[in-house]
FIDO-158187 format. One record per residue (C-alpha): residue in one letter; x, y, z. Coordinates in steps of 0.05 Angstrom, whole numbers, plus 5000, padded with zeros to 4 digits. Example, Ala and Ser with C-alpha at 12.3 -4.5 7.8 and 13.67 -1.06 7.14 Angstrom:
2
A524649105156;S527349795143;
***
This chain:
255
X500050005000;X505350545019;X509350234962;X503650474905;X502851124946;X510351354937;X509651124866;X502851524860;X505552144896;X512052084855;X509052164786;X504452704812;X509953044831;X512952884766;X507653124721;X506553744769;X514153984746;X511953774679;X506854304673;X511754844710;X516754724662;X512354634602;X509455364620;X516855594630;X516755504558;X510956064548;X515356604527;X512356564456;X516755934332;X512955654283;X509554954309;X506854704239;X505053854213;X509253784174;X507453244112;X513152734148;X510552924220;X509152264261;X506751984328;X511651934383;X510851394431;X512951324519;X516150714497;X524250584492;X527449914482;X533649924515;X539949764473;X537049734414;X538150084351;X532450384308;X534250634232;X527751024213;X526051324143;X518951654137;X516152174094;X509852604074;X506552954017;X501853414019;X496653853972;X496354644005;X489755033985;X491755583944;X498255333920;X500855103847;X505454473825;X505653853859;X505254053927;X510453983988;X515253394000;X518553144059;X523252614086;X526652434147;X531251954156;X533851714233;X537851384265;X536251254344;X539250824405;X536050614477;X541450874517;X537750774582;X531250344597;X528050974597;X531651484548;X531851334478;X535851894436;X535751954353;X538652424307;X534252594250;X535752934181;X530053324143;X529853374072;X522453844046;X521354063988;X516254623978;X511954783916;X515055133859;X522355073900;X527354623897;X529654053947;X534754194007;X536353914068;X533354414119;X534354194188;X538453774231;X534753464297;X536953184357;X530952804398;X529752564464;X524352144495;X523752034568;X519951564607;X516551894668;X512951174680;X514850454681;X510650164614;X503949844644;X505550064716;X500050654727;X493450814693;X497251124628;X504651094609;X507051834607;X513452034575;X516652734549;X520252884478;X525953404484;X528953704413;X533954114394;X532254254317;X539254724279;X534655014216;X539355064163;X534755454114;X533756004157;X539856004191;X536855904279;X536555394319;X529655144361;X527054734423;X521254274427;X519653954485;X511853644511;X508553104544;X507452354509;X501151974540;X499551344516;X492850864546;X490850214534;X483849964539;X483249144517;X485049134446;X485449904437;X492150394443;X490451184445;X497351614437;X497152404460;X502452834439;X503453544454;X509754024434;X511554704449;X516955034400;X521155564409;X525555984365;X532256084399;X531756854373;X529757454407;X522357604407;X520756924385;X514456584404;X512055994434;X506855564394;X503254934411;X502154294365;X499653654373;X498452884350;X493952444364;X493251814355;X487551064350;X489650374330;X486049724341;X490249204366;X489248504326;X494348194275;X501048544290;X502148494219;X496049014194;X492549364250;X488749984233;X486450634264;X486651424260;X491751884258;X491052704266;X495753354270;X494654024290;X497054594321;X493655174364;X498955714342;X501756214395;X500955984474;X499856734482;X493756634439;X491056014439;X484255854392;X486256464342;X489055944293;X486655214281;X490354764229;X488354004247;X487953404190;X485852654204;X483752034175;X485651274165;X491550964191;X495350334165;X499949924228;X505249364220;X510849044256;X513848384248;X520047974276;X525047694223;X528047114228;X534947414241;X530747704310;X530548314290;X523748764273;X520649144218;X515949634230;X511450054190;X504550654194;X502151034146;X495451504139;X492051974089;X489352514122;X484453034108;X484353714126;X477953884170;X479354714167;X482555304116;X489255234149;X490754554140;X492854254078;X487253964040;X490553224032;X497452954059;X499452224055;X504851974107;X509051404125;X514151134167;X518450514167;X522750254228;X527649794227;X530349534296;X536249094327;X539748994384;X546449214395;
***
């Protein structure tokens, strides 16, 4: 009993200087879902190394050619059982522009809960993004929550970012995330981005898209894992992008 009590009154605590720090943050960059933007998960396999390439296109109201392009290939390691740390490399493409490699990320994921030990596993992602095209350097940093109910999984995921620049802002996006657990090999569900713009001003700008979702994993026979999720999504107001088409594959060993 006083065992589950410390544990309880430790992630209180936890998610308490969660919140302080997340509103430390609230000294208003440009949060925007991206085409390649993707679901992160509380979950870290320790000692193991992930190589991850997923990308996006999407259609933009308003705009001519073929739309924006994106792909990001990483490469990540469970240092700890509960940090997991990648380094990611953007490549985007925007209509009528050509192709570059525009930013450089470093991200962190945290485990503030031991997988299936509370009511939901809670986590935190911590970036450091070096934007090449323009030149400045970011932080991103919010809360991963992830439930699971029988044979269903629901993922939250909420960012700040922050333009290391005077005067910059602080703007909120966020993921979310259904998927039906049944054949590991093709499990479906929903996927959905948005953002709320600045902190400072939260509600004056809406940009959210969703729709089906496409899951797979499977173990080789060498023991290591494949993964794979993908999702067309639509957008559901005038800031989002009318259409974008995602995916994401994973491919995991131990080291």
């Amino acid at each position: 009993m006083g065992f589950h009590l410390a544990c309880n009154t430790s992630l209180r605590t936890t998610l308490i200087a969660l919140v302080l720090a997340t509103s430390a943050l609230a000294v208003p960059s440009q949060a925007h879902a991206d085409p390649a933007s993707k679901i992160y998960l509380p979950q870290v396999e320790h000692r193991e190394l992930e190589l991850e390439l997923r990308g996006g296109w999407e259609n933009v109201r308003g705009t001519a050619g073929n739309g924006a392009h994106q792909y990001v290939f990483d490469v990540g390691y469970g240092v700890t059982p509960r940090w997991f740390t990648e380094l990611a490399v953007f490549y985007s493409k925007s209509p009528g522009a050509g192709g570059q490699i525009d930013e450089v990320k470093s991200e962190n994921i945290v485990l503030l809960t031991e997988p299936g030990e509370h009511w939901m596993d809670v986590g935190v992602i911590a970036e450091l993004v070096h934007n090449r095209a323009e030149g400045i350097n970011e932080i991103e940093f919010g809360p991963l929550f992830q439930k699971e109910f029988h044979r269903e999984q629901f993922n939250v995921n909420f960012e700040l970012e922050r333009e290391l620049v005077s005067g910059a802002r602080t703007r909120l996006g966020y993921g979310l995330q259904w998927k039906h657990r049944g054949n590991p090999r093709a499990e479906f569900g929903l996927q959905g981005f948005g953002e709320l713009g600045d902190v400072a001003n939260l509600g004056d700008e809406h940009a959210f898209k969703v729709g089906p979702a496409l899951f797979g994993a499977a173990r080789l026979a060498s023991g290591h894992k494949l993964k794979y999720d993908g999702a067309v999504l639509i957008g559901v107001d005038g800031d989002a992008a009318d259409t974008t088409v995602r995916f994401q594959l994973e491919y995991e060993f131990p080291m």
